[in-house]
C-alpha positions, 0 to 999 in steps of 0.5 A: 604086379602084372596090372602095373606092366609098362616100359619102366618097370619092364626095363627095371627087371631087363637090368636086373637080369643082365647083372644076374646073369653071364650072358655079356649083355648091356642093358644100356643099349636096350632098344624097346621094340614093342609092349604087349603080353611081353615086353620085347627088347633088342640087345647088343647092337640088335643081335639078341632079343630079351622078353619079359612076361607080365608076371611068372604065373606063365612061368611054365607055358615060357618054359614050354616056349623055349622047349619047343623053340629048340624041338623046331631048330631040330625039325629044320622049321624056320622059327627063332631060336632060343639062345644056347643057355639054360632058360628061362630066368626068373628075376622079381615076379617076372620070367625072362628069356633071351632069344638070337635076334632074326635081323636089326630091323623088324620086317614082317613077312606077307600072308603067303609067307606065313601060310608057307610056314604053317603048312610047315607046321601043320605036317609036323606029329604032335611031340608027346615029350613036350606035353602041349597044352590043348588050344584055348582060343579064349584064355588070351582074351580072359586074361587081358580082359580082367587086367582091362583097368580102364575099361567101364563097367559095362564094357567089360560085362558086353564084352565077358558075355560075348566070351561066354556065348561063344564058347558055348557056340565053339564047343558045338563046331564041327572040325574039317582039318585034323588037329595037330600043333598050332602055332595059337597067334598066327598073323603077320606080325609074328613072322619076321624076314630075317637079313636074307628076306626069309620068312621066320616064325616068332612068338611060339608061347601059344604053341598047342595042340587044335583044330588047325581053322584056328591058325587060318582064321587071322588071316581071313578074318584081316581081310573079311572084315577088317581090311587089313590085307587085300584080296590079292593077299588073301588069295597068297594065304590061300594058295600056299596052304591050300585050304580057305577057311573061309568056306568052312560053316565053323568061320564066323565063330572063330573070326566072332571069337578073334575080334573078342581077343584084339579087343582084349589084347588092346584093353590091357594096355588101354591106362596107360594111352588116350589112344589105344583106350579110344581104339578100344571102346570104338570097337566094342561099339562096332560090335555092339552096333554091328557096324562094320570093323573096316574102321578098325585101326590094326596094331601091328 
């Protein structure tokens, strides 16, 4: 079901949800902020957000979402918070679930906000009652590789054999940070300014235990070679965590593993716009090519 995911059918299973459940929500008010691993939605004029999964085989890893959510509320961490209801709701093959919304308008926050939150983060002990998974940096690109539909053939196979050679590579890094939770996609796009301009973070689903290189890694990798933040931003990520994992040996594997996962996370969705397909097999050439990634379009 999860390979005909689009706006339609993500607004089908919304209305379904609001009649099933007593949360005084209209789903004629409904409001698409984006489409991705979820389809997101504001509600009641922006003051709450809907997610909906691709399907409800992550039914347990959103239920962990939720869960962990709630832990951070109690840990005074700036991250959305869960609304006050028994979730996450399960309505035709999807899981769905019902957050506060931070403001009515989606601003991100800078590098230096989000290093000031992972530094929050990272000093937390690892909550043994919320069983987090270990950190995978290849399931995200797995997944959406194989529901990459549009993709050739040859595309998908240059693409799964780079997955496979840098796992094996992966397994032979040397860690200098200790492991600890991990927030598992941290980049701008999931910290959001709430109505006071204070940094929140947001999309808590790839929550895990790792290394924490994986967590800086986004950031080096936007400014290194994709030019998606400048230098002065850099050095803001930087000086608010205080590490640079840039000089770290095990960088280019994780960075060779990042660019894998925004390709998958965009072929996905590639059947569905002439656009995003073009993006797609651009950056594959790129790789392919080893031209440089500064033509890269970010997707934010």
């Amino acid at each position: 079901m999860d390979d005909l995911f689009d706006a339609q059918q993500a607004q089908s299973v919304l209305r379904a949800a609001c009649s099933t459940i007593d949360l005084d929500l209209d789903p004629g008010d409904a409001e698409l902020i984006r489409l991705g691993e979820n389809a997101v939605f504001w509600l009641r004029s922006r003051s709450v957000v809907a997610r909906i999964g691709r399907s409800s085989a992550r039914t347990a890893q959103v239920d962990r979402e939720v869960r962990m959510a709630r832990w951070l509320a109690r840990m005074s961490v700036p991250a959305v918070r869960a609304l006050d209801v028994h979730q996450p709701f399960f309505l035709d093959g999807h899981v769905v679930t019902f957050w506060e919304s931070v403001s009515t308008e989606v601003c991100h926050g800078s590098p230096a906000d989000l290093a000031g939150l992972l530094r929050d983060l990272h000093t937390l002990e690892t909550p043994s009652e919320l069983d987090l998974p270990l950190a995978d940096p290849f399931r995200r690109a797995r997944t959406c590789l194989d529901r990459a539909k549009a993709l050739s053939e040859e595309d998908l196979l240059f693409a799964n054999g780079l997955l496979n050679d840098l796992v094996a590579r992966y397994e032979e890094l040397s860690f200098t940070l200790p492991q600890g939770v991990v927030h598992g996609d941290a980049n701008v796009s999931n910290v959001f300014l709430d109505h006071r301009g204070a940094p929140v973070l947001g999309d808590l689903d790839t929550l895990a235990v790792g290394p924490r290189e994986l967590d800086l890694t986004p950031v080096a990798l936007y400014h290194h070679r994709l030019g998606w933040h400048t230098a002065a931003e850099y050095q803001g990520f930087v000086g608010g965590y205080g590490f640079d994992v840039k000089d770290w040996e095990g960088y280019e594997v994780l960075a060779d593993a990042l660019e894998i996962e925004l390709i998958a996370w965009l072929a996905q969705n590639a059947h569905q716009s002439p656009a995003t397909l073009t993006e797609v097999v651009n950056r594959i050439e790129t790789i392919r090519t080893g031209a440089s990634r500064l033509g890269w379009t970010p997707f934010l």
